[in-house]
N, C-alpha and C positions, 0 to 999 in steps of 0.2 A: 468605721466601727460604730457600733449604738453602745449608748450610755444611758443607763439609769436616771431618769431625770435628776432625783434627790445628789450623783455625785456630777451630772453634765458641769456644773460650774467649776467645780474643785478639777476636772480634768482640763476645763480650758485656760485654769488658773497656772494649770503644771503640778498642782500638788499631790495628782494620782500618776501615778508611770507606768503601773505593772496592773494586769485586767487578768483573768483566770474564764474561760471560754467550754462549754461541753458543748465543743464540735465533732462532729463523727472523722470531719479531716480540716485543715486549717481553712480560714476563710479570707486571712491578709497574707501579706508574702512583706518578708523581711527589705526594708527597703521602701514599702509602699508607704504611699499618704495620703491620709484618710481628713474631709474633713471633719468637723465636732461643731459644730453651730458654726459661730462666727472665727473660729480657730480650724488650724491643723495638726496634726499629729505626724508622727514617722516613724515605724515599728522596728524598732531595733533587733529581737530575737522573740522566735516561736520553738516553745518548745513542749515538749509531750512532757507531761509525769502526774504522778497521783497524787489526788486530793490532799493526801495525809502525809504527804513530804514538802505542803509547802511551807515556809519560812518563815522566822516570826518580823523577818526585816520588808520579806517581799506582801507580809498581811499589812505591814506600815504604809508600805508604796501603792494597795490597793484603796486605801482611805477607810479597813474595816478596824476596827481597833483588836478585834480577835479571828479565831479560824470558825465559829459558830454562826459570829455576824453576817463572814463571807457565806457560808454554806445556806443560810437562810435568804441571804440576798440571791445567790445566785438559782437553787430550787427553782425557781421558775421553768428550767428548761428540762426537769428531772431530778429524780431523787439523786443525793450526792452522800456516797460513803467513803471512806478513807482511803480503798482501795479504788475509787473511779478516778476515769483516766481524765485529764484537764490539759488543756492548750494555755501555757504561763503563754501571756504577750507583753512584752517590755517596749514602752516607746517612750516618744519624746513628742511636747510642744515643739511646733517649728515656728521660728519668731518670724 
């Protein structure tokens, strides 16, 4: 998986776990391991839902401090409204 330069360190640090994705279908598979620079990761769960149900625990676990941060960081790949559909991906550093 690609990371944002500005959080590439805080995911290889562990302190991001949870990514939010506008894929048309998924593009890891649960169980996969992805490198991150000089780190790995391993995708715990993919799951489909809409922008505007996601969580104010899983905006902690994305390193955005709110759900406007995310939506402006993630715009790059299209416009994103409450009701767009998002791929949560839950993972982990593998030490």
């Amino acid at each position: 998986m690609e990371f944002a330069r500005d959080i590439r360190d805080e995911v290889i640090a562990g302190g991001i776990t949870v990514s939010f994705r506008l894929w048309k279908s998924p593009k890891v598979r649960v169980g996969g391991r992805y490198p991150v620079g000089p780190a790995t990761i391993e995708v715990d769960s993919v799951d489909l839902m809409s922008f505007g149900s996601i969580s104010a625990a899983d905006l902690r676990r994305t390193g955005s401090p709110d759900g406007e941060d995310l939506r402006r960081r993630a715009a790059h790949a299209g416009p994103i409204h409450d009701d767009t559909p998002v791929y949560r991906v839950a993972f982990h550093l593998v030490e």
